[in-house]
PARO-44844 format. One line per 5 residues: number of its first residue (from 1); for each residue x, y, z of C-alpha. Coordinates in pm, whole numbers, plus 50000, padded with zeros to 5 digits. Layout:
% residues N
NUM) X/Y/Z  ...
END
This chain:
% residues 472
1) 69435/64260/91027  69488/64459/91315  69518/64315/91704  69230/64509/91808  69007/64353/91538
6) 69136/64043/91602  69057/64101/91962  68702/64174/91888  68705/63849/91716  68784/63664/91918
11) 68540/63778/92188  68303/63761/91970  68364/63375/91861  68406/63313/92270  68025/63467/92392
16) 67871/63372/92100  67972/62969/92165  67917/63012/92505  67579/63163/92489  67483/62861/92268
21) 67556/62658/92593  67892/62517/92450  68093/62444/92741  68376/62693/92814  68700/62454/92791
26) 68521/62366/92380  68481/62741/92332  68827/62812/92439  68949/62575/92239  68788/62627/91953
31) 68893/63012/91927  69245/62932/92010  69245/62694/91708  69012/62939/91468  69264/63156/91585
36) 69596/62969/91486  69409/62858/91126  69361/63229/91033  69624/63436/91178  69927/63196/91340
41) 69976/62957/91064  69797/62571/91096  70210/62429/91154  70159/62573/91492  69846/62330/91579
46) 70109/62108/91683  70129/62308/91985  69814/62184/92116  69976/61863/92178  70257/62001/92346
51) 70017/62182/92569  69804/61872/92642  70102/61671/92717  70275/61917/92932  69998/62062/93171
56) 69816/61676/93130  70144/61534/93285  70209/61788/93534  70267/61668/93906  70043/61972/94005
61) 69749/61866/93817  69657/61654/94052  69601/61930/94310  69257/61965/94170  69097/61634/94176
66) 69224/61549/94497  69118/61827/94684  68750/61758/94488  68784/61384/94691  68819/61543/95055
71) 68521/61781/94993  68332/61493/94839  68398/61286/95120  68331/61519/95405  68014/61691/95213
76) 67829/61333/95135  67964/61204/95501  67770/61502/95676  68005/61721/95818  67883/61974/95714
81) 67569/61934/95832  67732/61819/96174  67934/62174/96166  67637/62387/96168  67484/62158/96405
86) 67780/62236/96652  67796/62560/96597  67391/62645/96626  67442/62548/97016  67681/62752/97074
91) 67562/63047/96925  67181/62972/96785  67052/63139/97094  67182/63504/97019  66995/63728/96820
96) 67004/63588/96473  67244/63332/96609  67133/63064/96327  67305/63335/96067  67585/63400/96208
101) 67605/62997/96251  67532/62954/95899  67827/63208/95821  68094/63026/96059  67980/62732/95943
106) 68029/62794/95570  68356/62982/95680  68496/62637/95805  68342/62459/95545  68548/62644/95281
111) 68883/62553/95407  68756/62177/95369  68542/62189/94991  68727/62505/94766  68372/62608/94577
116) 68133/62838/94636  67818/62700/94506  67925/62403/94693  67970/62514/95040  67631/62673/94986
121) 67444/62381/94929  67598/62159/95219  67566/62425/95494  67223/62533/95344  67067/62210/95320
126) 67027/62213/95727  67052/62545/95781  66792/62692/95558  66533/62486/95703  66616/62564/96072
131) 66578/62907/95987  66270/62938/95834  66133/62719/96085  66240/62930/96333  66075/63241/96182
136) 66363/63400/95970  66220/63588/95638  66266/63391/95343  66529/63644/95220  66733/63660/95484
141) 66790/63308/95555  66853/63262/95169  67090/63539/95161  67248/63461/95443  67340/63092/95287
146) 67422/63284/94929  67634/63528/95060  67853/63279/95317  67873/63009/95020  68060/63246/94835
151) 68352/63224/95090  68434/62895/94931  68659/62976/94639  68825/63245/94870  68919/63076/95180
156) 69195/62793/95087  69165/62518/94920  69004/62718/94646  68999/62568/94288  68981/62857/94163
161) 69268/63010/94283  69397/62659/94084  69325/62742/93787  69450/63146/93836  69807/62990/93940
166) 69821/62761/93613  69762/62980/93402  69938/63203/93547  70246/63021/93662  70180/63204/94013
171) 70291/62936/94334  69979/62772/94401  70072/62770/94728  70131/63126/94809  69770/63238/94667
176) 69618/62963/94896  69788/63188/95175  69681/63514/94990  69276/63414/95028  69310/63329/95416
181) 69280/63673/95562  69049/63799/95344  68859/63527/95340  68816/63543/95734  68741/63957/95675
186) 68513/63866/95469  68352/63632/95712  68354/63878/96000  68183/64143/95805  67900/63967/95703
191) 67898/63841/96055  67869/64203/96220  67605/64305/95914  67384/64042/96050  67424/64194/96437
196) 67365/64467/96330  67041/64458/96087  66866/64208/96341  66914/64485/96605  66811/64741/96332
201) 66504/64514/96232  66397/64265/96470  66134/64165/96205  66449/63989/95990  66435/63691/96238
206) 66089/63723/96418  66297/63510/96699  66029/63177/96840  66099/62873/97007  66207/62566/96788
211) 65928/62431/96628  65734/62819/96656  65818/63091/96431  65580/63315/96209  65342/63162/95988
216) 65338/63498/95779  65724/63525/95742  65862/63177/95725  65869/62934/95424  65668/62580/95434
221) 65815/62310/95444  65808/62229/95067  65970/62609/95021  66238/62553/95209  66281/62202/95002
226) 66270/62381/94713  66516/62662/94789  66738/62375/94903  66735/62197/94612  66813/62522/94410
231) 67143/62599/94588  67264/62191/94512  67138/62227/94134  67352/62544/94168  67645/62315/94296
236) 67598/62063/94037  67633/62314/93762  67888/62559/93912  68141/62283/94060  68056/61947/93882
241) 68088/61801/94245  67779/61592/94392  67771/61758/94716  67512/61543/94838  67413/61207/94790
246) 67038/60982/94929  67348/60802/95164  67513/61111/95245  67161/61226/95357  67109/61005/95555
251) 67465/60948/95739  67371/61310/95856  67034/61257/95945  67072/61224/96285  66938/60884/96370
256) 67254/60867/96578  67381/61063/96850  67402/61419/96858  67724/61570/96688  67928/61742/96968
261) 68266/61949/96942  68457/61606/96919  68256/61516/96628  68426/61770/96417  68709/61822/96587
266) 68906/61582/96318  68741/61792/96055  68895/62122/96216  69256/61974/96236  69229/61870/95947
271) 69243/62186/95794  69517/62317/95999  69706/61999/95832  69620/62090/95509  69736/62472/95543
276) 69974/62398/95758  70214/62171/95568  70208/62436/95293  70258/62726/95511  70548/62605/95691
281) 70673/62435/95408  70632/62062/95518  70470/62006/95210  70417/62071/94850  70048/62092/94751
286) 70014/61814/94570  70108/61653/94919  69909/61865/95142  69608/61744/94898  69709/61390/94902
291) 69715/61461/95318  69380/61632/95324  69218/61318/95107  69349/61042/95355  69232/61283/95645
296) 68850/61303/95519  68847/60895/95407  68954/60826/95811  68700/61051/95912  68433/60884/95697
301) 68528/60555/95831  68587/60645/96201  68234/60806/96203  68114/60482/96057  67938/60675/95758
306) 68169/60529/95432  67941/60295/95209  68033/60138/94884  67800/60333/94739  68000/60680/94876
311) 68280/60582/94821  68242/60515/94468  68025/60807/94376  68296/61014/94568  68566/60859/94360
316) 68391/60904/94036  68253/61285/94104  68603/61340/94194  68757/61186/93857  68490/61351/93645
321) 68515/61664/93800  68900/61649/93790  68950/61597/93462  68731/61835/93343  68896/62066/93568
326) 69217/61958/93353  69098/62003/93042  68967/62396/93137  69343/62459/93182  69487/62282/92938
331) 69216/62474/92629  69300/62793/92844  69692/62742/92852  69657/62727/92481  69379/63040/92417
336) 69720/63198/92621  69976/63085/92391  69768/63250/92103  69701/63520/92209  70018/63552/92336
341) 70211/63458/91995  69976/63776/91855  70125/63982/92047  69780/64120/92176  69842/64130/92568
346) 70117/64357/92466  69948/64599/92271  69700/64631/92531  69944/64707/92768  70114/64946/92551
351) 69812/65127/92446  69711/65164/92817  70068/65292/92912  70032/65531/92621  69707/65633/92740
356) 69808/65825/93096  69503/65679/93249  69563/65615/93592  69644/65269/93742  69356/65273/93997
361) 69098/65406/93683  69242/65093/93453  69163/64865/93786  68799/64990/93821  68718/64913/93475
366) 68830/64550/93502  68631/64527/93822  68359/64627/93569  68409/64353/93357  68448/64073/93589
371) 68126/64206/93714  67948/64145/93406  68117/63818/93296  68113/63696/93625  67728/63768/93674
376) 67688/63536/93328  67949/63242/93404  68118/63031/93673  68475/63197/93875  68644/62967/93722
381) 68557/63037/93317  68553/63417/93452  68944/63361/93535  68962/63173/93166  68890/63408/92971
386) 68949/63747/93075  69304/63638/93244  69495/63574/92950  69465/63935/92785  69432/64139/93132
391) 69719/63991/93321  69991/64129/93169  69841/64459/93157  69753/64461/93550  70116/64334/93600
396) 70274/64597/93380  70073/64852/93625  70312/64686/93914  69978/64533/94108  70067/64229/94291
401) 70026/63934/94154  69883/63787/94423  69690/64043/94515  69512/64052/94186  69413/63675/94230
406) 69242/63812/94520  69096/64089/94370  68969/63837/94096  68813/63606/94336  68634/63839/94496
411) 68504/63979/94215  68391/63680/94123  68234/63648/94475  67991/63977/94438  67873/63902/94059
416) 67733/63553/94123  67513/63718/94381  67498/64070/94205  67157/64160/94070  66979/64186/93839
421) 67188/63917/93649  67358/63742/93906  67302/63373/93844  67245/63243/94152  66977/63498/94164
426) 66797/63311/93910  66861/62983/93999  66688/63059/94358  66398/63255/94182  66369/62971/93916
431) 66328/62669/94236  66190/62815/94528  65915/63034/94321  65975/63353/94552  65892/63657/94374
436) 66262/63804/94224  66228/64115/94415  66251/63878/94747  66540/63740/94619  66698/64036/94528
441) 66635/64184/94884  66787/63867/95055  67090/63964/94794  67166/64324/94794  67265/64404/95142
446) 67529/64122/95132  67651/64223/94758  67693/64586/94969  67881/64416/95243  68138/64261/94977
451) 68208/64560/94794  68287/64744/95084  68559/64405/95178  68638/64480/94798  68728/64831/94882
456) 68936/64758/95164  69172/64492/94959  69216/64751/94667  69299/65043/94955  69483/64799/95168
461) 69651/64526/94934  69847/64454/95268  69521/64232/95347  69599/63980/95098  69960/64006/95087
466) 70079/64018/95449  70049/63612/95525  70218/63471/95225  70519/63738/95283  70589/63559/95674
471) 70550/63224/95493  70858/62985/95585
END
């Protein structure tokens, strides 16, 4: 039987699991060993628990469920909340102020949490609601919180970019550094997007006093609820981290005083300890994550907000969610070795070689097809299933390696809010009962605004390579 068959196969077996709601790591795993019964020969199923052993054991393994602890900690403690809180008085006073506090607030928020659906639902759980009350359309204020909550598996810690270095065997460390300046691009371009259409269309915010705003254009309060509660069913599924929890609620509630600058000022240096140790080498990762989870427990308990209840629902979410994590890599590690042993990677290289396409053509039609898959599935399954057969091929094309994580990620950024498939599209359609046309409009103009970072990071791979090459 030919590769190319087999290939098709294999795809096939993949989708067709998937779409049957098996979760990815089973479907993985079950081609890889479909795959060694018919083609490999069933001695080699003893490589399975190799695998298990080797990536189970592995010192960097527990990169991932530690950094799920500090965001667990600092999303059910309220910072967050107490982020955007800060930030709205500095800026919520400018023309569509609250958005481009949303945005810096989900920017910071992603160097503490590493997921996108994540970010979106801690930052938009406050943030939604002051901007509808405040006038703000319905599909700008849920764009807004879409489009900045994908800035969480770019902007280090990013699991992610985890899972792209194992399977990869790319420094973990180094692709952290690789997502920081785009990341922050990113950020400032949706940033000056929102300056700019507010001054365009003044009828995007329909600017009132706190407590005013336009009965026609904003949201009730139940809507708002209900778009809430979309973007934290979309963290639940997306993540597997509880990113908020009836104590976490009401830590951030605000029955205390008002959060000022020094209230998340630990939060802040924390993340310049975090990136930090790894950039200047202080560190390994696994230590820089160990680091970042003492940091958010002390802030938990200096803020007086750390119950038993938290603390054990943090612990747990973060075990769960760890070793499920785990187990993604260690079915993907061995869809890779198959694969791999069949020698199709190579023939897909080769065939492309022999094909004189051109590097930058071959590159567009990947972008393609993380488009699609990533419009139907999570980053991280995206990165599961499509990196094991493209990788060598993109590397035998002389792209960076790190670059290409970046390219991935991003890619994976625009098809979760991409329509007319993107799935957060339907999750906020499904929960807040706007019509999917709203949605769509709150969408597009930010899924415009990441292509065109997209285009800048394939013209100028500089962006995502410059920082990790002055690393010490």
């Amino acid at each position: 039987m030919s590769n190319a068959l087999i290939l098709i196969i294999f795809f096939a077996i993949m989708l067709s699991t998937l779409f049957l709601g098996t979760p990815v790591s089973f479907s993985l795993g079950f081609a890889g060993v479909l795959g060694v019964i018919l083609w490999v020969g069933s001695a080699r199923l003893s490589q399975i628990g190799v695998i298990t052993y080797t990536q189970g054991t592995h010192m960097n393994q527990l990169i991932l469920p530690m950094f799920i602890m500090m965001s667990e900690f600092l999303s059910n403690g309220g910072v967050a909340e107490n982020i955007f809180t800060v930030l709205n008085k500095s800026v919520g006073k400018l023309k569509g102020g609250l958005a481009i506090a949303t945005t810096i607030a989900c920017t910071i928020f992603a160097a503490l949490c590493g997921s996108s659906p994540a970010t979106a639902a801690s930052i938009g759980k406050i943030s939604i609601q002051e901007m509808t009350k405040r006038g703000y359309s319905p599909e700008f204020a849920v764009g807004t919180v879409a489009a900045g909550g994908t800035l969480g598996i770019m902007i280090p810690p990013s699991l992610t970019f985890c899972i792209y270095a194992a399977i990869t065997e790319n420094s973990i460390v180094q692709l952290f550094m690789a997502g920081v300046v785009p990341g922050l691009m990113l950020s400032a371009l949706i940033i000056l997007s929102i300056v700019v259409r507010v001054r365009l269309n003044p009828g995007l915010i329909n600017y009132a006093p706190e407590g005013g705003g336009s009965a026609g254009r904003a949201m009730d309060a139940a809507g708002a609820k209900e778009v809430v509660e979309a973007i934290q069913a979309a963290a639940r599924e997306g993540s597997g981290a509880a990113t908020t929890t009836a104590n976490g609620g009401e830590a951030a509630s605000g029955k205390g005083k008002e959060p000022t600058f020094l209230t998340i000022l630990p939060a802040l240096a924390l993340i310049f300890i975090v990136l930090g140790s790894m950039y200047f080498g202080f560190a390994t990762p696994v230590e820089a994550a160990g680091y970042g989870v003492v940091g958010a427990f002390l802030i938990i308990v200096f803020q007086r907000k750390l119950t038993l209840k938290m603390f054990s629902q943090t612990i747990t979410s973060a075990a769960k969610t760890g070793a499920m994590m785990i187990f993604l890599i260690i079915c993907g590690t061995f869809m890779t070795f198959v694969v791999s042993y069949l020698g199709i990677p190579q023939e897909i290289s080769a065939t492309i070689a022999n094909s004189g396409l051109n590097r930058y053509v071959v590159l567009l039609l990947m972008y393609a097809l993380w488009f699609i898959l990533g419009a139907l599935m999570d980053p991280t399954s995206m990165v599961l299933l499509t990196i094991p057969f493209l990788y060598r091929t993109l590397m035998m094309l002389e792209f960076n390696p790190l670059w290409v994580g970046v390219a991935l990620v991003l890619g994976s950024q625009i098809a979760m809010i991409t329509p007319p498939v993107g799935m957060n599209l339907f999750v906020l359609k499904a929960n807040t009962g706007l019509p999917m046309n709203t949605v769509i409009k709150g969408a597009v103009p930010y899924v415009l605004i990441l292509l065109f970072g997209l285009a800048l990071i394939t013209v100028f791979p500089g962006i995502a390579t410059w920082l990790p090459s002055r690393m010490f």
